[in-house]
The first five atom37 places (N, CA, C, CB, O) and aatype in JSON, in Angstrom:
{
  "aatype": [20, 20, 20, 20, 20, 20, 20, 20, 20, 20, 20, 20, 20, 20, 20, 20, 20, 20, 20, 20, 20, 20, 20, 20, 20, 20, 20, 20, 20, 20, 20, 20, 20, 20, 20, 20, 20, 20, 20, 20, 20, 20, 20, 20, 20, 20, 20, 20, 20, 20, 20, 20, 20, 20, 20, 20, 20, 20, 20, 20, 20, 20, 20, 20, 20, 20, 20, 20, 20, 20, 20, 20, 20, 20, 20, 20, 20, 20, 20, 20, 20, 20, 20, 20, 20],
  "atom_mask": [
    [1, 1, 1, 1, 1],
    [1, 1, 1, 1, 1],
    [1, 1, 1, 1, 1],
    [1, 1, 1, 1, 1],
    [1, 1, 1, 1, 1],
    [1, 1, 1, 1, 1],
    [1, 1, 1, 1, 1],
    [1, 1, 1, 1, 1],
    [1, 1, 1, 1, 1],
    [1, 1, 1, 1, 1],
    [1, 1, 1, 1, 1],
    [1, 1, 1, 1, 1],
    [1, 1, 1, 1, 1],
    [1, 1, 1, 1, 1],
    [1, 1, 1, 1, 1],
    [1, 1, 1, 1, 1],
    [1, 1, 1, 1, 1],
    [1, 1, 1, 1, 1],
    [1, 1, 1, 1, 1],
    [1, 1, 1, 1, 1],
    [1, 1, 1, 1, 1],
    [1, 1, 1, 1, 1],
    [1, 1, 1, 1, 1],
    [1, 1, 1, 1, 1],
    [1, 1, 1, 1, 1],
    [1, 1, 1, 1, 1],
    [1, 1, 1, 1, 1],
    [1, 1, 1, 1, 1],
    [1, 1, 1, 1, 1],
    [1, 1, 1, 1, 1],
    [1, 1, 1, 1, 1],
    [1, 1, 1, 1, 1],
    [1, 1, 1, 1, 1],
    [1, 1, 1, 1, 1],
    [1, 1, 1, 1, 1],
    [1, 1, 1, 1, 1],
    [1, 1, 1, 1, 1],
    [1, 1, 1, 1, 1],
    [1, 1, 1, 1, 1],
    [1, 1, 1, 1, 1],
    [1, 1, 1, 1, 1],
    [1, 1, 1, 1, 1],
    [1, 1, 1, 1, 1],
    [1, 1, 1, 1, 1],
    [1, 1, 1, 1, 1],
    [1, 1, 1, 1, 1],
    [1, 1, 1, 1, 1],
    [1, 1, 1, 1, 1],
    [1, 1, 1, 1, 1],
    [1, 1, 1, 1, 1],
    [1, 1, 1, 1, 1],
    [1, 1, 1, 1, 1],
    [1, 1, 1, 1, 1],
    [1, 1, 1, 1, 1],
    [1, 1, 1, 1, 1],
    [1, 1, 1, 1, 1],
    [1, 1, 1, 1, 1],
    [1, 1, 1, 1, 1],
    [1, 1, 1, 1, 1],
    [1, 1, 1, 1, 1],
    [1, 1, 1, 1, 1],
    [1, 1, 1, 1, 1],
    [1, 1, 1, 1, 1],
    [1, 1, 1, 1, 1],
    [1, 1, 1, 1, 1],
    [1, 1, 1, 1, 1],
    [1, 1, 1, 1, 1],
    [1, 1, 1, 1, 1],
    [1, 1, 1, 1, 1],
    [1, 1, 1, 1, 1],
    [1, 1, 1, 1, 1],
    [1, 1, 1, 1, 1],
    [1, 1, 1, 1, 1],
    [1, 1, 1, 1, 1],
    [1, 1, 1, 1, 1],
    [1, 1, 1, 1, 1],
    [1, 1, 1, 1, 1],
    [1, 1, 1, 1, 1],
    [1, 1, 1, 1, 1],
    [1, 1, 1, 1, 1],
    [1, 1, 1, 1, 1],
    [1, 1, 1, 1, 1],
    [1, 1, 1, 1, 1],
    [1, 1, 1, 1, 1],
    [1, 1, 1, 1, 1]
  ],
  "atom_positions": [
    [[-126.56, 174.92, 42.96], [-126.35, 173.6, 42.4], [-126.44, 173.71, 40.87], [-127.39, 172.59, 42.97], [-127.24, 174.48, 40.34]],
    [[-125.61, 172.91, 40.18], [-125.29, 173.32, 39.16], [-125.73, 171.7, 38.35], [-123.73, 174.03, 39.21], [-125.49, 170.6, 38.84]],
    [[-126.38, 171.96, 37.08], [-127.05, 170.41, 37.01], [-126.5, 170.38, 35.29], [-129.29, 170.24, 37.39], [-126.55, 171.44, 34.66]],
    [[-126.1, 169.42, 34.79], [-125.62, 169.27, 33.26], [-126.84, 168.65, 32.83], [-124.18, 168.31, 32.91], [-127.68, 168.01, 33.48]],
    [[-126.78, 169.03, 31.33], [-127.71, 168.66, 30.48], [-127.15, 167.47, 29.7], [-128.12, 169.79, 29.65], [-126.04, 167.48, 29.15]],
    [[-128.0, 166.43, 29.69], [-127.67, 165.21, 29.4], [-128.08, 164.73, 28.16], [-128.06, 164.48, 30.29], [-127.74, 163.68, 27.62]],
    [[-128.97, 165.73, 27.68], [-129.6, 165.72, 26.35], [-128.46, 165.97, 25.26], [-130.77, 166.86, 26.27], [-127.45, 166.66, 25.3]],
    [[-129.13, 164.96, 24.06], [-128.13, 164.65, 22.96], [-128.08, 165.63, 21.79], [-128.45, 163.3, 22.39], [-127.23, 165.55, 20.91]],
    [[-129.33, 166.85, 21.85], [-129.55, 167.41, 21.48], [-128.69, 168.54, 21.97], [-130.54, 167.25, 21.43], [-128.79, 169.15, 20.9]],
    [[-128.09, 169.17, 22.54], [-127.7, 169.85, 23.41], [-126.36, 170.29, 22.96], [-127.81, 169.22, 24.59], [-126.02, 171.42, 23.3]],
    [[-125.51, 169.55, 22.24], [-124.38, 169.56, 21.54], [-124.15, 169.42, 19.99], [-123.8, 168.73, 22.08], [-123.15, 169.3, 19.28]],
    [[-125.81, 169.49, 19.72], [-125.46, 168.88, 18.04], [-125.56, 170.11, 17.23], [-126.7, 167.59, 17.31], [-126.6, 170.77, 17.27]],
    [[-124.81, 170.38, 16.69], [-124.86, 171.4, 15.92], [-125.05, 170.85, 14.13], [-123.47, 172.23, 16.32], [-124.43, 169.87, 13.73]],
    [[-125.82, 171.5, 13.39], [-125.94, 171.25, 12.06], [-125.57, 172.67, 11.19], [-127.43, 170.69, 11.81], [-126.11, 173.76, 11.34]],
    [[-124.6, 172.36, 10.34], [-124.01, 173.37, 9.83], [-124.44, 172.69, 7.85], [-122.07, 173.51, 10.6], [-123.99, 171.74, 7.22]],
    [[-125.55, 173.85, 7.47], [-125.59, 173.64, 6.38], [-124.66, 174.16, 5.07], [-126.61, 173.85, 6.36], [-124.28, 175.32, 4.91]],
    [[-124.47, 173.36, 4.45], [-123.56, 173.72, 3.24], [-123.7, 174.63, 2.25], [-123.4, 172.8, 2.56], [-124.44, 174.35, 1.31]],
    [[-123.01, 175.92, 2.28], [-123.7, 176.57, 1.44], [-122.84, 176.52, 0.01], [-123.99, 177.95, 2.03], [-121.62, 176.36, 0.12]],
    [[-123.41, 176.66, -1.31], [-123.29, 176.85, -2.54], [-122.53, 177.97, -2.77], [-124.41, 176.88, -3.1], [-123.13, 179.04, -2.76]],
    [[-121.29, 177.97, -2.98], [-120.24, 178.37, -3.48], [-120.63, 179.76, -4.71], [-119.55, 177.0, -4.04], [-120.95, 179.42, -5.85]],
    [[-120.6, 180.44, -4.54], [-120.95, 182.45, -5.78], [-119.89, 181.91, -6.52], [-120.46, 184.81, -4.94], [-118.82, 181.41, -6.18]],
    [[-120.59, 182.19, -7.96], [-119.7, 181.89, -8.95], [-119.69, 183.67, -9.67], [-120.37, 180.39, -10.06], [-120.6, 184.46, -9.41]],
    [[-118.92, 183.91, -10.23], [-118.6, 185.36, -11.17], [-119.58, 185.33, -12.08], [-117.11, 185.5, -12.02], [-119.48, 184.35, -12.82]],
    [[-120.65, 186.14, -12.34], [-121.31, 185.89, -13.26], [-120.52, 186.79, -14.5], [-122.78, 186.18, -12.87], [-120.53, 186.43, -15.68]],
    [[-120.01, 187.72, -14.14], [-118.76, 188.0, -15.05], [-118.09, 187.38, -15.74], [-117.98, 188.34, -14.64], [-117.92, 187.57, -16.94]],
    [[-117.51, 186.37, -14.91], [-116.35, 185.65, -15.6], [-117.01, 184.04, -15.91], [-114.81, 185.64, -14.46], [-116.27, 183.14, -16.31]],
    [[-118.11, 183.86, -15.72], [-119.3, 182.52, -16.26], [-119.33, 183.45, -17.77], [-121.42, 182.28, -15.06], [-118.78, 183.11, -18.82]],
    [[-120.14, 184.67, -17.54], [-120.34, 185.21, -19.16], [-119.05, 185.74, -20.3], [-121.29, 186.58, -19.0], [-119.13, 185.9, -21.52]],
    [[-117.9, 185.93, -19.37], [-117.09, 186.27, -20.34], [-116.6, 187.27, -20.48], [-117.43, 186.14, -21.17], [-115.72, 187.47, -21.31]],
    [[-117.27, 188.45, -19.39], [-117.26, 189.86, -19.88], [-116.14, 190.39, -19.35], [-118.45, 190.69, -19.52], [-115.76, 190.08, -18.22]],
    [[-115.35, 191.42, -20.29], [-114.01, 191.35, -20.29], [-114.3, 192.8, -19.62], [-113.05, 191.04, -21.76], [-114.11, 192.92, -18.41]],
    [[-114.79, 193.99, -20.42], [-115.23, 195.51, -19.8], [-116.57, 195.78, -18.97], [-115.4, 196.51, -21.01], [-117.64, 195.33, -19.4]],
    [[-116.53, 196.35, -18.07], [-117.79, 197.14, -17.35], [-118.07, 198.65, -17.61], [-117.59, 197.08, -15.82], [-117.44, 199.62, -17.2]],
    [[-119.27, 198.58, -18.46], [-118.88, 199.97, -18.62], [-119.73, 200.92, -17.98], [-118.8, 200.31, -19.96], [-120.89, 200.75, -18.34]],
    [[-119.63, 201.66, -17.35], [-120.21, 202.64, -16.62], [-121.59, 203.37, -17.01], [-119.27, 203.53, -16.54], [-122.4, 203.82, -16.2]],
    [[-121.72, 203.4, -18.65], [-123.04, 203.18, -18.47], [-123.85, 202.53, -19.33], [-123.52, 204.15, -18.3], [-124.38, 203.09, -20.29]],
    [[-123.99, 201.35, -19.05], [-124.76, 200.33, -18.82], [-125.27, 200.65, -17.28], [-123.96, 198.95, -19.07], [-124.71, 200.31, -16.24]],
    [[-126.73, 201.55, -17.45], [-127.03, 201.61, -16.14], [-127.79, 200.41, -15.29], [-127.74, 202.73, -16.09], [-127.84, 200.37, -14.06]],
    [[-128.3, 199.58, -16.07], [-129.5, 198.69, -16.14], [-128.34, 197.41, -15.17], [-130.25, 198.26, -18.19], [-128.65, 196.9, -14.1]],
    [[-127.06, 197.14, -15.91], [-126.11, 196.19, -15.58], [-125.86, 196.7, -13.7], [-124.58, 196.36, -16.82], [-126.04, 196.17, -12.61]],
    [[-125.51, 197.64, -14.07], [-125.0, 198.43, -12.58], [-126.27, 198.17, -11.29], [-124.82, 200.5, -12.94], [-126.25, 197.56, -10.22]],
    [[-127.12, 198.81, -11.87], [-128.13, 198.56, -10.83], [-128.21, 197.0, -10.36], [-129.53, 199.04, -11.39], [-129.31, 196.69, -9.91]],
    [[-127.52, 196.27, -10.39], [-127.6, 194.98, -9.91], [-126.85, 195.3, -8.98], [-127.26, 193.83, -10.69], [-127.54, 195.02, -7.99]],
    [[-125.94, 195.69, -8.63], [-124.73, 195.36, -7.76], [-124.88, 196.58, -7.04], [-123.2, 195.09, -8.49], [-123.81, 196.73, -6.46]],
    [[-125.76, 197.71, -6.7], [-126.55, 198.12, -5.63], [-127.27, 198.38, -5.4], [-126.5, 198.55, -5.21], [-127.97, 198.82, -6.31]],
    [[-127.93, 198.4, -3.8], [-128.51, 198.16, -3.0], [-129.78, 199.48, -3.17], [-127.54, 197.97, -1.82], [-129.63, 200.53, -3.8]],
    [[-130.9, 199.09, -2.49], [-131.72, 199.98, -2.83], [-131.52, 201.24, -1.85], [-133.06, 199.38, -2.86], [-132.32, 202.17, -1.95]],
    [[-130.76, 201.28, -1.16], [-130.19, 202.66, -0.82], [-128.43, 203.17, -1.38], [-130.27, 202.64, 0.92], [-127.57, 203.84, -0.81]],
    [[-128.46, 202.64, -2.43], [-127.57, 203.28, -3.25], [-125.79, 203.0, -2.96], [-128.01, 204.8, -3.06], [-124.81, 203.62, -3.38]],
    [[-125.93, 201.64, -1.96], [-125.16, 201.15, -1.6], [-124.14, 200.16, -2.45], [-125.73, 200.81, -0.8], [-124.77, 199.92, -3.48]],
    [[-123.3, 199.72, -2.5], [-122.4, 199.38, -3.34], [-122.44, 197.67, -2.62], [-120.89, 200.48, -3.29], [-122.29, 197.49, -1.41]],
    [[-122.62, 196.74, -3.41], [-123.37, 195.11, -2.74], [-121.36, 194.75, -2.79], [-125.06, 193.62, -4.4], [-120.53, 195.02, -3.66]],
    [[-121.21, 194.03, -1.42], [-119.91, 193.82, -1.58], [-119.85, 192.33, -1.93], [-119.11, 194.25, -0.37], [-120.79, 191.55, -2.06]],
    [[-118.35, 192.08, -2.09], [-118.2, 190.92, -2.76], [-118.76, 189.31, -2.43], [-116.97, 190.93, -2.8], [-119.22, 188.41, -3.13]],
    [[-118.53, 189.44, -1.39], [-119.28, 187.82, -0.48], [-120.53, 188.06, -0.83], [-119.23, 187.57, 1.5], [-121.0, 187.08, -1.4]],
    [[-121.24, 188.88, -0.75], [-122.79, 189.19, -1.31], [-122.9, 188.58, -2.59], [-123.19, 190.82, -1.51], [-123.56, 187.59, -2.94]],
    [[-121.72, 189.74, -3.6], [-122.44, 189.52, -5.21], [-121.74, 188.24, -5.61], [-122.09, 190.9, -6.53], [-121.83, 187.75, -6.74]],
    [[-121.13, 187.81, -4.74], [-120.32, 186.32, -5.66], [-118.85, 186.41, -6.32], [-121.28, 185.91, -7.13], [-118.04, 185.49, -6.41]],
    [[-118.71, 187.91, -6.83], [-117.82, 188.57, -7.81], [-116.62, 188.31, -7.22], [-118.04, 190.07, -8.1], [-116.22, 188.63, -6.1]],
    [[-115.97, 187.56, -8.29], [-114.2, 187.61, -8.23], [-113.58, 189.13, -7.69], [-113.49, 187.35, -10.04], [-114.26, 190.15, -7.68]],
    [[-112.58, 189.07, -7.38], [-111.85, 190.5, -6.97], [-111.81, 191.31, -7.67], [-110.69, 190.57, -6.68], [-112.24, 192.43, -7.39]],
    [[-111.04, 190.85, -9.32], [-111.11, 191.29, -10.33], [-111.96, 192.24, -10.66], [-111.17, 190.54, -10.9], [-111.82, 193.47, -10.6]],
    [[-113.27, 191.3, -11.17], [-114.42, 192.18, -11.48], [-115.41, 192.65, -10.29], [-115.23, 191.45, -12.48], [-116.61, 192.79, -10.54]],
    [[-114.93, 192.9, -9.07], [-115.53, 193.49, -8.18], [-114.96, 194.59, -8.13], [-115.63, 192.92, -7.13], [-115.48, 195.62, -7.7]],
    [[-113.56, 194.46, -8.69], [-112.96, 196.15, -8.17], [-113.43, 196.91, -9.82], [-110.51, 196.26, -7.71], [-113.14, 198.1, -9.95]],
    [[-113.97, 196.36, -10.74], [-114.34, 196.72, -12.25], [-115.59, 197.5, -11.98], [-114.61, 195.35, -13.35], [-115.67, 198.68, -12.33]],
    [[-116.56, 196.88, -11.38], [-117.73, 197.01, -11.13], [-117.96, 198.58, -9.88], [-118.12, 195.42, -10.61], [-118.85, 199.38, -9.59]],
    [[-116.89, 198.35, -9.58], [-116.91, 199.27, -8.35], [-116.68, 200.95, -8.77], [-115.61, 198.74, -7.29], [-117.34, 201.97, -8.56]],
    [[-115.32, 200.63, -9.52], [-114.79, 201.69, -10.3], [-116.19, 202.19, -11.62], [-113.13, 200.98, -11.05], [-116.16, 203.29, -12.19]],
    [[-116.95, 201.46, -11.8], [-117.63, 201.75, -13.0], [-119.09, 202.65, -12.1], [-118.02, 200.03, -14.06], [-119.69, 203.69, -12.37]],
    [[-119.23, 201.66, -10.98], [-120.78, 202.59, -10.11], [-119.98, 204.06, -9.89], [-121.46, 201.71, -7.97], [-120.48, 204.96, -10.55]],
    [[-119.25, 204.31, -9.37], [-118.27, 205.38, -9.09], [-118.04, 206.3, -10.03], [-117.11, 204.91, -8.8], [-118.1, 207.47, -9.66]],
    [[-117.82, 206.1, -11.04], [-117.62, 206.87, -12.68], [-119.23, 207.43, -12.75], [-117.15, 205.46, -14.35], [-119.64, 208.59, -12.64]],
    [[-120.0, 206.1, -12.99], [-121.41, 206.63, -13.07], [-122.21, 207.43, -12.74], [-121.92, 206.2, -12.88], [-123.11, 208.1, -13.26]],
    [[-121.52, 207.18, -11.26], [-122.45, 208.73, -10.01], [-122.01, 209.51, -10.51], [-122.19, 209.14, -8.21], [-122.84, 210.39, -10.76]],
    [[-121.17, 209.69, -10.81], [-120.27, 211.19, -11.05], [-120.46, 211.77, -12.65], [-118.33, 210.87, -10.8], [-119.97, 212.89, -12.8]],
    [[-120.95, 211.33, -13.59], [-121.53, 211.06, -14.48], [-122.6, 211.6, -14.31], [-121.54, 210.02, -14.72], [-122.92, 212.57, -15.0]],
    [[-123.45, 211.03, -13.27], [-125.23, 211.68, -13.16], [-125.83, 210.08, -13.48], [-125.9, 213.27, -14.81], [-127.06, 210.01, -13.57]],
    [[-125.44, 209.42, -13.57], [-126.45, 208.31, -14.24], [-126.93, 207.42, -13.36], [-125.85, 207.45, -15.33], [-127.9, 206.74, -13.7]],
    [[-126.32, 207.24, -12.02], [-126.67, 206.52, -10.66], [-126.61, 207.95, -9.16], [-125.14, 204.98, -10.42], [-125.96, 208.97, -8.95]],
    [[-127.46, 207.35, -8.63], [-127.6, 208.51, -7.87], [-126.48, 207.93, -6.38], [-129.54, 208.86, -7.54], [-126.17, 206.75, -6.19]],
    [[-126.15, 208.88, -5.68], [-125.05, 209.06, -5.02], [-125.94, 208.4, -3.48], [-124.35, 210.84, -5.14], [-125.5, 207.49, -2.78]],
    [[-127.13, 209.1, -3.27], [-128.09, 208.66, -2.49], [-129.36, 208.63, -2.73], [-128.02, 209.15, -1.61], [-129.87, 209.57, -3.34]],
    [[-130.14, 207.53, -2.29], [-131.58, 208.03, -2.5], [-132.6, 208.6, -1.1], [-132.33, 206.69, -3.18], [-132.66, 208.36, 0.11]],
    [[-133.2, 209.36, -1.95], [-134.09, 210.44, -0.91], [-135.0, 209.89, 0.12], [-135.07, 211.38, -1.73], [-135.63, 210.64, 0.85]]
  ]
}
């Protein structure tokens, strides 16, 4: 026997609104990323040396693919590490 729930609760779903990632790039203006600025970089990854993707950091395409290309230069560089131990 199969019994329905009659409760009003049961169907209500609440979907909160979330606040829209703005570029903090393109809020400040910044036209170059430069690879080393290590201090800048370390924002945008992760404490296992992971690269924070875009829905995460907020970042326009633009300066997500800037940012990306610049952690990338860096490792290779020596100035961000590739993994941590």
């Amino acid at each position: 026997m199969v019994t329905k729930s009659t409760s009003p609760r049961s169907k209500t779903f609440i979907f909160k609104r979330k606040r829209k990632k703005r570029c903090r790039l393109c809020a400040n203006k910044i036209i170059q990323v430069d690879f080393k600025n290590v201090d800048f970089l370390k924002n945008y990854i992760t404490e296992r040396a992971k690269i924070i993707p875009r829905r995460i950091s907020g970042n326009c395409a633009k300066h997500q693919r800037m940012v990306t290309r610049a952690i990338k230069k860096s490792r290779e560089a020596g100035l961000l590490p590739f993994t941590v131990k």
